[in-house]
Each structure stands twice: as structure tokens, then as C-alpha cells.
C-alpha positions as CSV (number, residue, x, y, z in Angstrom):
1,X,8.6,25.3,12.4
2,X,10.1,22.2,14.1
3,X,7.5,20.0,13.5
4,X,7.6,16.5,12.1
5,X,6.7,15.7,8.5
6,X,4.4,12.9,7.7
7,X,2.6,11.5,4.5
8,X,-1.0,10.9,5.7
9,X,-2.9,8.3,4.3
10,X,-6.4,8.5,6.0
11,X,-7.4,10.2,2.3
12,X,-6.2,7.1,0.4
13,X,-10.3,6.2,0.0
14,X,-10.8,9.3,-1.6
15,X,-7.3,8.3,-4.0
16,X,-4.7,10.7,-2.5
17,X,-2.1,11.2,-0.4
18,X,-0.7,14.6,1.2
19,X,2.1,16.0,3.0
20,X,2.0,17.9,6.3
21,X,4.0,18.9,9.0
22,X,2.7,18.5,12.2
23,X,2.1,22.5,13.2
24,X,-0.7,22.2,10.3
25,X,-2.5,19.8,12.4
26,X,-5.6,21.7,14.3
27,X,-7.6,19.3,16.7
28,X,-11.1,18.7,15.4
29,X,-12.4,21.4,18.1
30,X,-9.9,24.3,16.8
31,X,-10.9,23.1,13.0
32,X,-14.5,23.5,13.6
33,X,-13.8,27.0,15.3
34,X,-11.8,28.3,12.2
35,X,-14.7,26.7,10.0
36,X,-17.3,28.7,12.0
37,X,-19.2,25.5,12.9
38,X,-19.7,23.1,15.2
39,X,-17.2,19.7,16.5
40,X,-20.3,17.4,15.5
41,X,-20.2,19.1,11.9
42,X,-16.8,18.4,11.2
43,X,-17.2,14.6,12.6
44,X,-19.9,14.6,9.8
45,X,-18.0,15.8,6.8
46,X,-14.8,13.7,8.2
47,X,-17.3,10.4,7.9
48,X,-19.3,11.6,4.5
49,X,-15.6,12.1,3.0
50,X,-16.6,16.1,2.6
51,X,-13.4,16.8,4.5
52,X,-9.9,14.9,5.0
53,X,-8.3,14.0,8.4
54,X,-5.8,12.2,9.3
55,X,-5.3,10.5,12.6
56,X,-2.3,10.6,15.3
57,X,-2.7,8.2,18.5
58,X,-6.2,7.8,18.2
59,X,-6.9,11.9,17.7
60,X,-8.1,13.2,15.0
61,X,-6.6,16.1,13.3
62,X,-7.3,18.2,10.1
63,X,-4.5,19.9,8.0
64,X,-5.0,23.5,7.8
65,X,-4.5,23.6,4.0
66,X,-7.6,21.3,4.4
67,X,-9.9,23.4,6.0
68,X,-8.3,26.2,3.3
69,X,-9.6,23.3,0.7
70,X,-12.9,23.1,2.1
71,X,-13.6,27.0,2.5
72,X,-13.0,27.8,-0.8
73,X,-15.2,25.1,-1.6
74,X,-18.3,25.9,0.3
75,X,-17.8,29.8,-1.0
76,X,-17.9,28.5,-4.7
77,X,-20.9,25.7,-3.8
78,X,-22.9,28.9,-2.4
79,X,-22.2,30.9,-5.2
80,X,-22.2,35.0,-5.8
81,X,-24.7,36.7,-3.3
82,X,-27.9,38.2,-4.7
């Protein structure tokens, strides 16, 4: 605990607004490591609006519940295994 709450608006393009605190921040290098990609990946998905970040002195940072979001996305995108 003992981090700060904010309201992040970097997602108000995509029409919403979310909550964090700021120990569910991970830097875009630790985000792309917990989505088993690459930085460059996660700059794309940040720019094609696949993904939301929010930014804190001119660093990006991804809320874990996010990259929760986004997981659970790709799994049901890629469907059952045959």
C-alpha cells in the first residue's frame, strides 16, 4: 500500500476513466515482461488504443488491472486450442 490514488484520464479517447493507485503502475518495460512481449509491442497497442496507459512526468505507465484486461482478452480473441 501507500501509494497515491489518481483518476487517469489518458483513456478518456476511448470514453472512460479509471482509478489506480500508484503501486499498480508497471513501467512499459515490466508491462511488456508480464505480457510476454516486447517494449516496442506495447508502444504499439498504447498508440492503436489496444491497451490503456496513463502518463506520470513524461513516463508512461500501465495499470496492472490493465494488462489483466488485455490478457484475458487476447486468450478469448485466440480462442479454445485445437
Amino acid at each position: 500500500m501507500g501509494g497515491k490514488c489518481y483518476t487517469c484520464c489518458m483513456a478518456m479517447e476511448q470514453g472512460a476513466t479509471i482509478k489506480v493507485m500508484t503501486d499498480d503502475l508497471l513501467p512499459v518495460g515490466k508491462a511488456a515482461k508480464a505480457l510476454g512481449t516486447s517494449r516496442w509491442s506495447v508502444y504499439r497497442w498504447i498508440e492503436a488504443q489496444k491497451i490503456i496507459a496513463v502518463k506520470f512526468g513524461g513516463v508512461l505507465f500501465i495499470p496492472k488491472s490493465e494488462i489483466e484486461r488485455f490478457k484475458n482478452n487476447q486468450a478469448t480473441e485466440s480462442g479454445p486450442a485445437a
